[in-house]
N, CA, C and O atoms as CSV, one atom per row, in Angstrom:
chain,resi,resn,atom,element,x,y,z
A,1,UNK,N,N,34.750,5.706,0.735
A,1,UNK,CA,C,33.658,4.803,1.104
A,1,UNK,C,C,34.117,3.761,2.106
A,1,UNK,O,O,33.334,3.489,3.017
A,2,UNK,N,N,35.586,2.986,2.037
A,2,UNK,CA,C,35.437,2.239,2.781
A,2,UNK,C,C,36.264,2.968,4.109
A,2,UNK,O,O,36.327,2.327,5.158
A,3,UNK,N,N,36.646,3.793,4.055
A,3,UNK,CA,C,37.032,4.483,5.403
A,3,UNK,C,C,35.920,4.779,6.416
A,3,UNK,O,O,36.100,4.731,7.633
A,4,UNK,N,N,34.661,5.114,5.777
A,4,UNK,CA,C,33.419,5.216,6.152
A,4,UNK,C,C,33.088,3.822,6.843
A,4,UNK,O,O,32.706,3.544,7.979
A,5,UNK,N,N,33.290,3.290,6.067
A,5,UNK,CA,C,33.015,1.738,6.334
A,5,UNK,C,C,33.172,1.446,7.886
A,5,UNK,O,O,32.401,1.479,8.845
A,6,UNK,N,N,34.623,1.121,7.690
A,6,UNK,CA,C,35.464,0.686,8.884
A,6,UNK,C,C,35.315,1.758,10.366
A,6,UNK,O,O,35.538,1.593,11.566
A,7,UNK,N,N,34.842,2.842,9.556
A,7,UNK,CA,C,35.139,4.361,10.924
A,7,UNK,C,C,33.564,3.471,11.789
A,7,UNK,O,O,33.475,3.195,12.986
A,8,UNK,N,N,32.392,3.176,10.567
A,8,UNK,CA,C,31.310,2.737,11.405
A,8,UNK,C,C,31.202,1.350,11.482
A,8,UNK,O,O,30.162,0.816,11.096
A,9,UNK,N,N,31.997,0.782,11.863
A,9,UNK,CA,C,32.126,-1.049,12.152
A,9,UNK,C,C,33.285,-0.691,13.494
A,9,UNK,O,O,33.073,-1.300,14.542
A,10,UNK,N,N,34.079,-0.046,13.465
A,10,UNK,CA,C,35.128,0.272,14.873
A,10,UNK,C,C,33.228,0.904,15.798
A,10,UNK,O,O,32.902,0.473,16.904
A,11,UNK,N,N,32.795,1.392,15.402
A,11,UNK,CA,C,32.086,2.663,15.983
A,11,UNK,C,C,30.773,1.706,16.444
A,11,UNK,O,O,29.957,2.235,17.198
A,12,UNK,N,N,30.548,0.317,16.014
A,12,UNK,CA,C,30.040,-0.019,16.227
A,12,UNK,C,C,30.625,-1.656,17.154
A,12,UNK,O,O,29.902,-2.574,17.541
A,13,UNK,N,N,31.931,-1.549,17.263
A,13,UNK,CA,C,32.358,-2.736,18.067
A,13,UNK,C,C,32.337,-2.150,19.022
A,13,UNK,O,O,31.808,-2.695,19.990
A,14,UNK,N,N,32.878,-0.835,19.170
A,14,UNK,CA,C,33.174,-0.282,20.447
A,14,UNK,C,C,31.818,-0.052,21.343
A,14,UNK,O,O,31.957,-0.025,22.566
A,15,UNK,N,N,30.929,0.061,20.957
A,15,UNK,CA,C,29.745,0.326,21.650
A,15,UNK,C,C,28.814,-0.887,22.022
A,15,UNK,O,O,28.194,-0.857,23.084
A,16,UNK,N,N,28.703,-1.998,21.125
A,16,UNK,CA,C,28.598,-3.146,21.834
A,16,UNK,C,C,29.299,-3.779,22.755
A,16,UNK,O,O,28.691,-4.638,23.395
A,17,UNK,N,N,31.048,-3.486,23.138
A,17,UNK,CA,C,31.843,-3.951,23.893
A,17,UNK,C,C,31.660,-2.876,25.120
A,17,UNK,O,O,32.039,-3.297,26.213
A,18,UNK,N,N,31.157,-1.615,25.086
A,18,UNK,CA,C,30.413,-0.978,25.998
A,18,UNK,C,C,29.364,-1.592,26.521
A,18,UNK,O,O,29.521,-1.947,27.689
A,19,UNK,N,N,28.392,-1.819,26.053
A,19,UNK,CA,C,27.045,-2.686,26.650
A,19,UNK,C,C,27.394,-3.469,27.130
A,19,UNK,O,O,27.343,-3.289,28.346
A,20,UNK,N,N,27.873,-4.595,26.791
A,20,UNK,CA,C,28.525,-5.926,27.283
A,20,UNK,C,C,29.229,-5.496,28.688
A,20,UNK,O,O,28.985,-6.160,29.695
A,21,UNK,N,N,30.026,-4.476,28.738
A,21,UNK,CA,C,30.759,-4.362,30.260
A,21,UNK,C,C,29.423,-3.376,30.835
A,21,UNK,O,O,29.450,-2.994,32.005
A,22,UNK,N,N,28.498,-3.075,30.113
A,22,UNK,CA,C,27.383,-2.109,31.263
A,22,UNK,C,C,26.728,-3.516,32.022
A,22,UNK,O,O,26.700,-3.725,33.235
A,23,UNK,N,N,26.114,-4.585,30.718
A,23,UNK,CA,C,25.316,-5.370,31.634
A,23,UNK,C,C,26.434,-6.113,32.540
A,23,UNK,O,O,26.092,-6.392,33.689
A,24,UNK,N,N,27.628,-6.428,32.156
A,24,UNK,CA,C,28.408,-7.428,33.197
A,24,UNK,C,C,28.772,-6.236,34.780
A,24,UNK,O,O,29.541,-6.619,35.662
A,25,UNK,N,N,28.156,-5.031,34.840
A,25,UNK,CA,C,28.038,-4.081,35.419
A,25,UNK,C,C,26.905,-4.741,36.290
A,25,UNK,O,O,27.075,-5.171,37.431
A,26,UNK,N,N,25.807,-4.759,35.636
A,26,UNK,CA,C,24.909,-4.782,36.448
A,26,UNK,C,C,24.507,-6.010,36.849
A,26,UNK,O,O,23.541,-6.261,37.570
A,27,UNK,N,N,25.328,-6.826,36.328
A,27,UNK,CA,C,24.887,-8.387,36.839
A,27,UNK,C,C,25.543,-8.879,38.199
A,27,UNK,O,O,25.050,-9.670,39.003
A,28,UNK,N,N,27.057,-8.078,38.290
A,28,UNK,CA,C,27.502,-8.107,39.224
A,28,UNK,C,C,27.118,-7.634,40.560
A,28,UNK,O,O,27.345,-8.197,41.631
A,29,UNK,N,N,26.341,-6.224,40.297
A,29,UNK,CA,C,25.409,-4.765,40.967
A,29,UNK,C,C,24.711,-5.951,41.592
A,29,UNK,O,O,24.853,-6.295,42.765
A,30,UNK,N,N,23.916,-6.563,40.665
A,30,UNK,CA,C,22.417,-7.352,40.892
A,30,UNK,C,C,22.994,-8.581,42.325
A,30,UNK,O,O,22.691,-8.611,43.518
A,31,UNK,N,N,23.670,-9.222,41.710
A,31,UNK,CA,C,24.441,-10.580,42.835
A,31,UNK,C,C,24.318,-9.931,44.253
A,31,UNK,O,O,23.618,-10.070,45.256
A,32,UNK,N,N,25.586,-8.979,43.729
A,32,UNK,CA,C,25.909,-8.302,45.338
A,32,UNK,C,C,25.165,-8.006,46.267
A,32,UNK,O,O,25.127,-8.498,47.395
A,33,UNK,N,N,24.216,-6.751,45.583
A,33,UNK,CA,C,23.490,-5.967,46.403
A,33,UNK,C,C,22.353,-5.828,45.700
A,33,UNK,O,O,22.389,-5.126,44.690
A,34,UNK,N,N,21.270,-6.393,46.047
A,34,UNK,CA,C,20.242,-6.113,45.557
A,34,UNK,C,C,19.239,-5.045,45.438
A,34,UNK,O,O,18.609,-4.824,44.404
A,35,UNK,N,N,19.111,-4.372,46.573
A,35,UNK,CA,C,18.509,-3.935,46.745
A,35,UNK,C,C,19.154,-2.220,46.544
A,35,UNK,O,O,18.456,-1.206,46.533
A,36,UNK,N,N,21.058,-2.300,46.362
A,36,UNK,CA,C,21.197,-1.186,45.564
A,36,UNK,C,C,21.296,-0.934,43.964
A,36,UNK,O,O,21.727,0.042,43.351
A,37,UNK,N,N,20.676,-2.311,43.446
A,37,UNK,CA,C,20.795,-2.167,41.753
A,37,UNK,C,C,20.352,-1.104,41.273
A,37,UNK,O,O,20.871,-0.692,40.236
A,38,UNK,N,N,19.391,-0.444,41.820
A,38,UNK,CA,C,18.920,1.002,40.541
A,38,UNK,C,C,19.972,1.774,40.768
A,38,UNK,O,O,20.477,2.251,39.752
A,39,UNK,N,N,20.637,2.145,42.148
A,39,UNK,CA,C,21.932,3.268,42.115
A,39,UNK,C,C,22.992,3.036,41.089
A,39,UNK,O,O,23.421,3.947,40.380
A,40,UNK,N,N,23.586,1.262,40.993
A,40,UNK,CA,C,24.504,0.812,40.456
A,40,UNK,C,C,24.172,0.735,39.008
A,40,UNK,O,O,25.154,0.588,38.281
A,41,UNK,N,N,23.076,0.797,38.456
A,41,UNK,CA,C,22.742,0.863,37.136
A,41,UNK,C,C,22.876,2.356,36.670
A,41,UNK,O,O,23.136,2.745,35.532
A,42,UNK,N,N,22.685,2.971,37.589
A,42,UNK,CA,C,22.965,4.380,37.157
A,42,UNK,C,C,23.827,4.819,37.115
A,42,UNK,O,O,23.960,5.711,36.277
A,43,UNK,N,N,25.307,4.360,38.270
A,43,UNK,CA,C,26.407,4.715,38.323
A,43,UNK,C,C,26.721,4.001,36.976
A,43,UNK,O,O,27.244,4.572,36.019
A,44,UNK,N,N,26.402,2.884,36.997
A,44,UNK,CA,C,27.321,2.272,35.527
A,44,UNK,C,C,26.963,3.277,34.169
A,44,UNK,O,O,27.837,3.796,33.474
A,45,UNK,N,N,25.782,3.399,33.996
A,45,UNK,CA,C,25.768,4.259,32.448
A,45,UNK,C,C,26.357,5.335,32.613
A,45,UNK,O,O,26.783,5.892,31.601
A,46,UNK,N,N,26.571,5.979,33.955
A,46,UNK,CA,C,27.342,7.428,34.005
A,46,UNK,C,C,28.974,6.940,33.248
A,46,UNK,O,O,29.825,7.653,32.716
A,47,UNK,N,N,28.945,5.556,33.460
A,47,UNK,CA,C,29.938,5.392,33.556
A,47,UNK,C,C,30.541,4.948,32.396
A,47,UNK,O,O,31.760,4.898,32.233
A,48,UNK,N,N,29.610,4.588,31.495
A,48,UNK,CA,C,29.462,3.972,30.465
A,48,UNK,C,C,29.922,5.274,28.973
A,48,UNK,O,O,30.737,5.224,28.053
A,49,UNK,N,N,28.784,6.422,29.469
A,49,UNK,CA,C,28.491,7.860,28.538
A,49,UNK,C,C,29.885,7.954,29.073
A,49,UNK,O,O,30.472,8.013,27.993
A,50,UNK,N,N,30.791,8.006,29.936
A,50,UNK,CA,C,32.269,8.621,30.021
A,50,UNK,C,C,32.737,8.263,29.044
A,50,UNK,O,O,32.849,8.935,28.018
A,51,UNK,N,N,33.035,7.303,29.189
A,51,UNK,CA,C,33.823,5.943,28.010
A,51,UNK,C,C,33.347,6.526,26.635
A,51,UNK,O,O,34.222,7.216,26.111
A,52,UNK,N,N,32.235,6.431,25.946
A,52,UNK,CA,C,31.577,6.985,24.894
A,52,UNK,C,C,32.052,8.607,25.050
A,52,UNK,O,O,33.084,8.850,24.424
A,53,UNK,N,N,31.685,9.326,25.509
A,53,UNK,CA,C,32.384,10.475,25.290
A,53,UNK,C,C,33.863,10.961,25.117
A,53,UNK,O,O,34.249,11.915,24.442
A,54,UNK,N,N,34.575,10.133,25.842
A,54,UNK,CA,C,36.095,10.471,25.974
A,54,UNK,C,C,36.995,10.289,24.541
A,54,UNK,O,O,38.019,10.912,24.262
A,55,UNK,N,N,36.451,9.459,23.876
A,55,UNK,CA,C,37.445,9.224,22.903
A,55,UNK,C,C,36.791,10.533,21.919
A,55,UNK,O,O,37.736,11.311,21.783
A,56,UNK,N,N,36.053,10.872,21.473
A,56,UNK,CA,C,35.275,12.085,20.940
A,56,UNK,C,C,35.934,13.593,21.048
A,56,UNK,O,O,35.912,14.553,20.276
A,57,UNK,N,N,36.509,13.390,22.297
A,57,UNK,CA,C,37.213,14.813,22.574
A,57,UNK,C,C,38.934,14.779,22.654
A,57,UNK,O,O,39.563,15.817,22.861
């Protein structure tokens, strides 16, 4: 039970500390270049699902 625990509290830091670097992604995207934020929002979650996938395999 508590291995469970901890497997989904890691499983869940790690993915908020994902979000956190997607939006500091796009806040930066946003400053810079405005008018390329939808590309850079997209590059970031591509970039984001890497990160999320990689440790999985």
């Amino acid at each position: 039970m508590t291995v469970k625990l901890r497997i989904s509290i890691f499983l869940i830091q790690n993915s908020w500390q994902i979000i956190y670097e997607l939006l500091f992604l796009i806040l930066i995207s946003i400053l810079a270049h405005p008018q390329l934020s939808a590309l850079t929002i997209l590059n970031s979650t591509s970039i984001s699902l890497l990160i999320i996938k990689a440790p999985l395999f």
